[in-house]
N, CA, C and O atoms as a GROMACS GRO file, in nm:
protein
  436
    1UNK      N    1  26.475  16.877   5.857
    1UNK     CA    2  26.457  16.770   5.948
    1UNK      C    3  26.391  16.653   5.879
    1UNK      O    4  26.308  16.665   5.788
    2UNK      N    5  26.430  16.549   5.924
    2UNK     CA    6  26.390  16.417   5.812
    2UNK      C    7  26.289  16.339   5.940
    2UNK      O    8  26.296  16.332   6.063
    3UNK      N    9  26.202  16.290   5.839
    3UNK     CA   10  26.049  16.188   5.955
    3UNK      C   11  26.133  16.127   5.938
    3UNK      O   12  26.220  16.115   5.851
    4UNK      N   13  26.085  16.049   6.104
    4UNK     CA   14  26.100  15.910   6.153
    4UNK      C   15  26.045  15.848   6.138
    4UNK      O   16  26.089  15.746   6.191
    5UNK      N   17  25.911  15.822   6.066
    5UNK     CA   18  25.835  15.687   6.023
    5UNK      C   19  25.857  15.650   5.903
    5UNK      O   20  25.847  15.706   5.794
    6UNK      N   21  25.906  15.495   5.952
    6UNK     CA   22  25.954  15.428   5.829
    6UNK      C   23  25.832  15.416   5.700
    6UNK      O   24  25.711  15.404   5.719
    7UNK      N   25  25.904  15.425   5.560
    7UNK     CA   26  25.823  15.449   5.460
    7UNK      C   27  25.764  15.289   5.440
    7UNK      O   28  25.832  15.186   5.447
    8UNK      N   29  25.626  15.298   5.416
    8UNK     CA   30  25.540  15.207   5.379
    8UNK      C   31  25.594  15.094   5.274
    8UNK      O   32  25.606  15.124   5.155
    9UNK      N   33  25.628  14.955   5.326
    9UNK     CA   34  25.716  14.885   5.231
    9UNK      C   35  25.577  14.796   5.169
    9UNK      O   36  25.474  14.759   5.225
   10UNK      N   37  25.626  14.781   5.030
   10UNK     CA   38  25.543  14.714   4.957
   10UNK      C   39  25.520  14.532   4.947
   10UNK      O   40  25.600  14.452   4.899
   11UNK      N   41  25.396  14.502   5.005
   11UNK     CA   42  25.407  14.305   5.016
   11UNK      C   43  25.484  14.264   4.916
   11UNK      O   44  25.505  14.304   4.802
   12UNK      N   45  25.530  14.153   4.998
   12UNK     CA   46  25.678  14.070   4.880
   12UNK      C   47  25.538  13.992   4.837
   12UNK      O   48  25.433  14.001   4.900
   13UNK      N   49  25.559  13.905   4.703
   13UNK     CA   50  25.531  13.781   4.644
   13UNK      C   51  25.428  13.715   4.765
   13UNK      O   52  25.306  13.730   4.770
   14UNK      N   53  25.497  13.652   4.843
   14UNK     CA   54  25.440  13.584   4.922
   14UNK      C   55  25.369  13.582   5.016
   14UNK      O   56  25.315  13.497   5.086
   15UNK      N   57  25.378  13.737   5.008
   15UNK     CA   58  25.255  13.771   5.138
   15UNK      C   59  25.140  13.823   5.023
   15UNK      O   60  25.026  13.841   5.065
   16UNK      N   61  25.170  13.848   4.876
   16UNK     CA   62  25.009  13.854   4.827
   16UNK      C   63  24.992  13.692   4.783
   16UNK      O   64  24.876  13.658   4.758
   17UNK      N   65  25.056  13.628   4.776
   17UNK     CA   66  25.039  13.493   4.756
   17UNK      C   67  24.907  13.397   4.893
   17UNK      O   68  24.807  13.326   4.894
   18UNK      N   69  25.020  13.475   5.000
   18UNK     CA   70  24.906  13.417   5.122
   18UNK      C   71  24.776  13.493   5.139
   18UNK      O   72  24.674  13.427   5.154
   19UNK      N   73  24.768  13.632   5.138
   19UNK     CA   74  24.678  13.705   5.111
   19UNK      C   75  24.544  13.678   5.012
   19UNK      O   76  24.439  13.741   5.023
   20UNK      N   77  24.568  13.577   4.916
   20UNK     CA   78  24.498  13.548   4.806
   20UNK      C   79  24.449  13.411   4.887
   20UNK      O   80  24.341  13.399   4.944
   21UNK      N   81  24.533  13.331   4.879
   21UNK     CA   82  24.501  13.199   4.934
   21UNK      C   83  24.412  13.218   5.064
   21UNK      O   84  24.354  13.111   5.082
   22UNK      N   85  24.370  13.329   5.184
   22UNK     CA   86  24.311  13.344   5.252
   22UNK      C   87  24.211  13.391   5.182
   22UNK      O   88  24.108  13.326   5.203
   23UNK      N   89  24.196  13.486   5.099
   23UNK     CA   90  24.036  13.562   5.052
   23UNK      C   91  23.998  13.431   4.983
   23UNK      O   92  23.887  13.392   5.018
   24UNK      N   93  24.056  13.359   4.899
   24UNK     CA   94  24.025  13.262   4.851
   24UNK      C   95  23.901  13.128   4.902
   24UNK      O   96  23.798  13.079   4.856
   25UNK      N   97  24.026  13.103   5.078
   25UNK     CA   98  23.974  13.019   5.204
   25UNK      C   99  23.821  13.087   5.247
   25UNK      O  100  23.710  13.037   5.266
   26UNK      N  101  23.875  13.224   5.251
   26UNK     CA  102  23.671  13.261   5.274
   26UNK      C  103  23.590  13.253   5.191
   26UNK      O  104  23.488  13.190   5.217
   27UNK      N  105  23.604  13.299   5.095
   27UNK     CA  106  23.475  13.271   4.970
   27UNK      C  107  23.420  13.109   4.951
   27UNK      O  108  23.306  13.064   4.945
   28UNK      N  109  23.548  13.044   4.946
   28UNK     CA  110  23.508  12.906   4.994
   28UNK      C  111  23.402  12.901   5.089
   28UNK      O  112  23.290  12.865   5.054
   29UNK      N  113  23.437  12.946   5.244
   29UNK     CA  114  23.380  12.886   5.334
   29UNK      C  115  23.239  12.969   5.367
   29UNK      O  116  23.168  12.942   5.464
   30UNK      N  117  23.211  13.076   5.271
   30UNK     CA  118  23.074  13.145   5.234
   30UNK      C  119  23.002  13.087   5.173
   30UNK      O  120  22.886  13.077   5.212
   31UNK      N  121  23.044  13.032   5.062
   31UNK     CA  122  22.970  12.976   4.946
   31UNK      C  123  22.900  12.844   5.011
   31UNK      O  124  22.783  12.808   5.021
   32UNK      N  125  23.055  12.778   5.059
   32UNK     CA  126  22.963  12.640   5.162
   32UNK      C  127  22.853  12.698   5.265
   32UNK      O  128  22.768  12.614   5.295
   33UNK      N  129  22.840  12.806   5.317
   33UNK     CA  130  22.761  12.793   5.409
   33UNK      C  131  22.676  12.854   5.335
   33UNK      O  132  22.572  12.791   5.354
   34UNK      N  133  22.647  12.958   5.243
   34UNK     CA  134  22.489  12.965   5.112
   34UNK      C  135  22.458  12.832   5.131
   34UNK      O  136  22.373  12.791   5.210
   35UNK      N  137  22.546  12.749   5.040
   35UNK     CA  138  22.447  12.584   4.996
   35UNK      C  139  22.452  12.572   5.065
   35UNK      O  140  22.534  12.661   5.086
   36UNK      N  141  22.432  12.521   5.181
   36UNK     CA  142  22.419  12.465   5.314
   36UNK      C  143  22.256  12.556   5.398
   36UNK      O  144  22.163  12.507   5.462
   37UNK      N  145  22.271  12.631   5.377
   37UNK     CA  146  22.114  12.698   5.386
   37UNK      C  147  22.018  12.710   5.295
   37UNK      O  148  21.898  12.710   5.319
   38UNK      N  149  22.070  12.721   5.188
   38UNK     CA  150  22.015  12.669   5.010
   38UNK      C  151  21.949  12.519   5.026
   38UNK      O  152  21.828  12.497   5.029
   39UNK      N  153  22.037  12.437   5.033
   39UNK     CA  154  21.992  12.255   5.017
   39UNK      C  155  21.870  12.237   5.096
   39UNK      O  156  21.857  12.229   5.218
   40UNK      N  157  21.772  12.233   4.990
   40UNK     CA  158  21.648  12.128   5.063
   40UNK      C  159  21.650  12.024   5.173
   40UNK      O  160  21.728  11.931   5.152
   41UNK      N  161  21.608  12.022   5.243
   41UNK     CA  162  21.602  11.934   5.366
   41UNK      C  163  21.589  11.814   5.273
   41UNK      O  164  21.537  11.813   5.161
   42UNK      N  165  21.665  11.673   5.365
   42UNK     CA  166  21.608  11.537   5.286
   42UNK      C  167  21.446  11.501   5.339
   42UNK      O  168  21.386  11.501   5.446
   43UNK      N  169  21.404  11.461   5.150
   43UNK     CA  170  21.288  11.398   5.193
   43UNK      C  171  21.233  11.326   5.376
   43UNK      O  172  21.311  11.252   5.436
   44UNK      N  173  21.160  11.346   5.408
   44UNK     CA  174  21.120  11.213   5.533
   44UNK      C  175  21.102  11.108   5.506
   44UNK      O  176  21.131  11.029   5.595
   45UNK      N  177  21.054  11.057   5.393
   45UNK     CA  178  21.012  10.935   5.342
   45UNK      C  179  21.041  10.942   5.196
   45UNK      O  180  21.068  11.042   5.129
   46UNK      N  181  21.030  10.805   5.154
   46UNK     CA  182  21.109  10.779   4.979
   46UNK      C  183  20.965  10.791   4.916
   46UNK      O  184  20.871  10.726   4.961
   47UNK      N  185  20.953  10.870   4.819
   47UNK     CA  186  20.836  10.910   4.701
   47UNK      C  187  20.844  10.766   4.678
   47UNK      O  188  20.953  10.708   4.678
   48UNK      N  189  20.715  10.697   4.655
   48UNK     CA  190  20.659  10.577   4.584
   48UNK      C  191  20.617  10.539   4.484
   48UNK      O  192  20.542  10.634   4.461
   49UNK      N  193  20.606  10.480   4.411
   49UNK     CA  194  20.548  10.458   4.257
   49UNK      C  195  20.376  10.510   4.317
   49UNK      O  196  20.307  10.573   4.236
   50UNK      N  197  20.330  10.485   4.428
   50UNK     CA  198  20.174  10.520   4.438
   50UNK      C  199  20.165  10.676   4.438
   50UNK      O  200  20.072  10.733   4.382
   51UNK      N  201  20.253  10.735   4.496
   51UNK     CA  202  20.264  10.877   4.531
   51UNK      C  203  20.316  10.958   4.372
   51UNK      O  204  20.288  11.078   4.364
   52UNK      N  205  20.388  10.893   4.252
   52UNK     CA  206  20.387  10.912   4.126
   52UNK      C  207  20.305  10.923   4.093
   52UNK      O  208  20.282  11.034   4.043
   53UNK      N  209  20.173  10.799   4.093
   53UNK     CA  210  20.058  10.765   4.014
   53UNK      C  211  19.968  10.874   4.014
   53UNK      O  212  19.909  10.930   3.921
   54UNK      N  213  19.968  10.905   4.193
   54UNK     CA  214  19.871  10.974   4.219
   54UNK      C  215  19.881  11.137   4.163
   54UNK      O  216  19.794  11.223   4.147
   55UNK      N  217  20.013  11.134   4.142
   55UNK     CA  218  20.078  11.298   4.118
   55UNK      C  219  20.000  11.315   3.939
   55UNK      O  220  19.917  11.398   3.899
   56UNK      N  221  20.062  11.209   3.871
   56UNK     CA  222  20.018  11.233   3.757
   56UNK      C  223  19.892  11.204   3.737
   56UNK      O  224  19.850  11.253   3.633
   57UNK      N  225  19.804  11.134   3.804
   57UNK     CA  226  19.690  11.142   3.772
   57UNK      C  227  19.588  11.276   3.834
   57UNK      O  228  19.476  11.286   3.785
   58UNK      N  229  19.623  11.357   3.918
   58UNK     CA  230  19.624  11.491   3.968
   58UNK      C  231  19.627  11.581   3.818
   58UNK      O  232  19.530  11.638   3.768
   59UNK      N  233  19.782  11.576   3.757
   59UNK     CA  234  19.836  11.637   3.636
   59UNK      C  235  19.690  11.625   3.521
   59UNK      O  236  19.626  11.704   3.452
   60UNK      N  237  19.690  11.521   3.544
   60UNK     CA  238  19.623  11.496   3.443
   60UNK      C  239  19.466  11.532   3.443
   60UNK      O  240  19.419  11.575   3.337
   61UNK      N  241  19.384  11.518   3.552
   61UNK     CA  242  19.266  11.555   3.586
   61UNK      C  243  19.274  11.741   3.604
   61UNK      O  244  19.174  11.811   3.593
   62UNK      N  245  19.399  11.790   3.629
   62UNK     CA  246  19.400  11.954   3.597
   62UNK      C  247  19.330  11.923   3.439
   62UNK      O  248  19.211  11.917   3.409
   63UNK      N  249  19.446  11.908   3.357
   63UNK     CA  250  19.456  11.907   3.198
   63UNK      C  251  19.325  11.903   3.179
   63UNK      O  252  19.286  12.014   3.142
   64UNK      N  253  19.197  11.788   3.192
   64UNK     CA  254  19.060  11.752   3.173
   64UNK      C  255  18.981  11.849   3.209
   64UNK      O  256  18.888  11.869   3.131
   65UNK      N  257  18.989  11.948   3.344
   65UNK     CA  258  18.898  11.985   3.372
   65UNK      C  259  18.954  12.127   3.300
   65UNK      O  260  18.881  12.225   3.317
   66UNK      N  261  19.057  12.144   3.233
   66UNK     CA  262  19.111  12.278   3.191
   66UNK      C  263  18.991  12.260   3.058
   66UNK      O  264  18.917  12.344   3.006
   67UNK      N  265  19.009  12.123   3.033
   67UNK     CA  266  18.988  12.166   2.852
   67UNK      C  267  18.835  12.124   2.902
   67UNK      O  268  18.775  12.122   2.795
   68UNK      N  269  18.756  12.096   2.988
   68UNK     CA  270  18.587  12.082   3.025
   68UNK      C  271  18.599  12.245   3.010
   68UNK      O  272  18.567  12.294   2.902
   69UNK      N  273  18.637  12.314   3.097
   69UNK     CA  274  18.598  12.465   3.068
   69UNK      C  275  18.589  12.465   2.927
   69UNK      O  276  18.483  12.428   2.876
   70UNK      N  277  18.716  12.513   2.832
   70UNK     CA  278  18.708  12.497   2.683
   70UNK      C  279  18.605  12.491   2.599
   70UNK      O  280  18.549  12.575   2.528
   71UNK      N  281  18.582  12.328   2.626
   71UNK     CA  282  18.428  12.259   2.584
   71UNK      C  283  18.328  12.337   2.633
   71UNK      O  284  18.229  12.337   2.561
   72UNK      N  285  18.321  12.396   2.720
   72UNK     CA  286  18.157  12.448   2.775
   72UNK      C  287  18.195  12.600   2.715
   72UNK      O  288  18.085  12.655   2.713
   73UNK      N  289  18.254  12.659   2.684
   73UNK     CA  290  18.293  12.744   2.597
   73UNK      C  291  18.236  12.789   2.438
   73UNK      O  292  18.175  12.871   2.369
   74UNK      N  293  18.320  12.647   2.447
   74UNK     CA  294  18.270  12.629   2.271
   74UNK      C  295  18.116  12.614   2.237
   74UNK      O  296  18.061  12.646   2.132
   75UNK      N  297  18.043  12.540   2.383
   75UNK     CA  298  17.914  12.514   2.339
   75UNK      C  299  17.831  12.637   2.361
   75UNK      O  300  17.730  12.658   2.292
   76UNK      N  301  17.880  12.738   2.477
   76UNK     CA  302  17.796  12.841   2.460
   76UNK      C  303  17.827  12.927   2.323
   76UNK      O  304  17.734  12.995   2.280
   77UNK      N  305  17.936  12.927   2.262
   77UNK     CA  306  17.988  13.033   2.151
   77UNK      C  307  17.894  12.956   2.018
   77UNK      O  308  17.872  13.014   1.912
   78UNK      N  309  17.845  12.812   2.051
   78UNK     CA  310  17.859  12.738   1.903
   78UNK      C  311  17.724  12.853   1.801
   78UNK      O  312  17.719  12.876   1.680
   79UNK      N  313  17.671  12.882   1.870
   79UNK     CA  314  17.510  12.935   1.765
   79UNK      C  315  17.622  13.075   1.677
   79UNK      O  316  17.609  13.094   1.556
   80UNK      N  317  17.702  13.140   1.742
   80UNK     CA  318  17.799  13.236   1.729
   80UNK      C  319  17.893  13.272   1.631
   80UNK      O  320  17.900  13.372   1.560
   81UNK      N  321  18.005  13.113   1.649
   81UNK     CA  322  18.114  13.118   1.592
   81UNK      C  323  18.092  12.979   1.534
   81UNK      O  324  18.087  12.893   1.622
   82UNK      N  325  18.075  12.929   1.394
   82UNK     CA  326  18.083  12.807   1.360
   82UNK      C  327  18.160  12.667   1.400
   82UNK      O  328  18.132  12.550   1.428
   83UNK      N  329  18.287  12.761   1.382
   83UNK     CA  330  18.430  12.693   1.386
   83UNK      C  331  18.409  12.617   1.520
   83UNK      O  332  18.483  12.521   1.538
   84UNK      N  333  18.298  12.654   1.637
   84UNK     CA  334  18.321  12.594   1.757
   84UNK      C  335  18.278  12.444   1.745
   84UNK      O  336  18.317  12.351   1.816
   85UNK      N  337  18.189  12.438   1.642
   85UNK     CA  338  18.115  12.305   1.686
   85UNK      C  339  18.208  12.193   1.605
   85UNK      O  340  18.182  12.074   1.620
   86UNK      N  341  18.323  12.238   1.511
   86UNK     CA  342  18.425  12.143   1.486
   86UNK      C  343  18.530  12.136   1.609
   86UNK      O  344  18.577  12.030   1.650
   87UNK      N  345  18.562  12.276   1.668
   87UNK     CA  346  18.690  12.246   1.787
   87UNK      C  347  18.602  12.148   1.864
   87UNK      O  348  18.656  12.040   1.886
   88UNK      N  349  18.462  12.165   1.915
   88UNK     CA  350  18.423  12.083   2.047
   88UNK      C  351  18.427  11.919   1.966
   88UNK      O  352  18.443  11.810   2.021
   89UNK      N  353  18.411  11.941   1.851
   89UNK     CA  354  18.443  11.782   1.782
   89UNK      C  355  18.527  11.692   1.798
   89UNK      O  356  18.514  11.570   1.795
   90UNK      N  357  18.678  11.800   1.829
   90UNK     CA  358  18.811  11.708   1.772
   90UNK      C  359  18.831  11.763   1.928
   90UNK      O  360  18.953  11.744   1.937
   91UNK      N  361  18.795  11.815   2.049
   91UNK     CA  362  18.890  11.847   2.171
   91UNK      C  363  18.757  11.726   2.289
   91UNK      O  364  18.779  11.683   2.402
   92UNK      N  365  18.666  11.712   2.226
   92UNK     CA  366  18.583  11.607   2.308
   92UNK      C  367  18.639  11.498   2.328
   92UNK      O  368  18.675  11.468   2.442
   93UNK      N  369  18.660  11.414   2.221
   93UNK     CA  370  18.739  11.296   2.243
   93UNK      C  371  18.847  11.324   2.308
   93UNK      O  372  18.845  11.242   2.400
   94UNK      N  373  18.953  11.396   2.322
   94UNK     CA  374  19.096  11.381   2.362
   94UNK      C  375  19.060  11.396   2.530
   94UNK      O  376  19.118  11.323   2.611
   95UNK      N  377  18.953  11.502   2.576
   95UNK     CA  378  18.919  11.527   2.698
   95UNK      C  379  18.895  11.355   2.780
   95UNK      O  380  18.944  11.306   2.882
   96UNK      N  381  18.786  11.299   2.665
   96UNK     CA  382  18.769  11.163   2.739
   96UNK      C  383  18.902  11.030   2.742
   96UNK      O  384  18.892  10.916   2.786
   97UNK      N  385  18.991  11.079   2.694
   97UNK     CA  386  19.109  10.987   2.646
   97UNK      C  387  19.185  11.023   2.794
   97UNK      O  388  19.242  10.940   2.865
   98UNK      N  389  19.175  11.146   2.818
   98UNK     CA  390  19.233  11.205   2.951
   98UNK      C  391  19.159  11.125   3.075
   98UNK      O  392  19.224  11.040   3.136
   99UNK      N  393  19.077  11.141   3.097
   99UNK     CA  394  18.952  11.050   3.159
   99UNK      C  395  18.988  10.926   3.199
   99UNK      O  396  19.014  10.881   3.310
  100UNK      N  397  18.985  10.869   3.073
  100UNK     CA  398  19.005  10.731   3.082
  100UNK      C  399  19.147  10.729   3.136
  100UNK      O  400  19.165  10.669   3.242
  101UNK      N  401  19.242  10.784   3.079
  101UNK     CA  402  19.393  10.729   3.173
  101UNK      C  403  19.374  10.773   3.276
  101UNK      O  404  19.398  10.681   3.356
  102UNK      N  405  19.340  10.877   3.339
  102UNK     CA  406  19.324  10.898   3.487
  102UNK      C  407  19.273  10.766   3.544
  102UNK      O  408  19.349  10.687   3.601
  103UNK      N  409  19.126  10.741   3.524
  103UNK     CA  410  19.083  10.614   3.590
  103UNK      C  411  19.172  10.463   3.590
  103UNK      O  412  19.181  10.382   3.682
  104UNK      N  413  19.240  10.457   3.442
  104UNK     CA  414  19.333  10.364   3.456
  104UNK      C  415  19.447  10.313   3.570
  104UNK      O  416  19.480  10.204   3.618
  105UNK      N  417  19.495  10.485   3.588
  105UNK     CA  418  19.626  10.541   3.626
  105UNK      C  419  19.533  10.479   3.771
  105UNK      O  420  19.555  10.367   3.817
  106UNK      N  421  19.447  10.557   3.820
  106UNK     CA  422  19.371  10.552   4.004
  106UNK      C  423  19.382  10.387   3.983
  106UNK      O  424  19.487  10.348   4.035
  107UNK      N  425  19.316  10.294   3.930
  107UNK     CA  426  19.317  10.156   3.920
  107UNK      C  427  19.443  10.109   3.961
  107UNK      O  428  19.418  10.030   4.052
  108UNK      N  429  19.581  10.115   3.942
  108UNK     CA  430  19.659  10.059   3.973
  108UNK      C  431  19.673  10.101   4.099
  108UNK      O  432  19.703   9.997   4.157
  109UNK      N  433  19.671  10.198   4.188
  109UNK     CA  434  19.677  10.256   4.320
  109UNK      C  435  19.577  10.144   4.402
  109UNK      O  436  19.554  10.157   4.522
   0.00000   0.00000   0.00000
């Protein structure tokens, strides 16, 4: 006795052609909707040259008070380690060079 269900015919060309072009259409329309939950909201307001100034002079007053630790470092180590009382030599000045552009930098604000 022979089945009656017709044997499983294999997609022509064009139905894996459309088949592709649809998985295709979704990954598309996934990916857009990631970036689309990804993308940063727009700013509220336009960053200013004052809101720069102030950023880097922030940057910069970290940097100063990083290398003040340093310095107070070196001065407790100096009776200790020789070498300190040349680093606090050559990292003193650059600390106050930092200093000074900060105050520069606040001046134009």
């Amino acid at each position: 006795m022979q089945s009656t269900t017709p044997a499983p015919q294999e997609p022509t060309l064009a139905q894996k052609q459309a088949q592709l072009a649809e998985n295709l259409a979704k990954i598309d329309r996934a990916q857009a909707r990631r970036q689309a939950k990804a993308a940063p909201p727009p700013p509220s307001t336009a960053i200013t040259l004052e809101d720069h100034i102030l950023e880097a002079t922030d940057d910069i007053l970290r940097v100063s008070a990083g290398l003040q630790s340093f310095l107070t470092l070196l001065e407790l180590q100096s009776d200790t380690i020789p070498q300190g009382i040349g680093l606090h030599a050559l990292l003193l000045p650059l600390k106050q060079q930092l200093v000074d552009t900060a105050d520069r930098l606040q001046a134009l604000v």
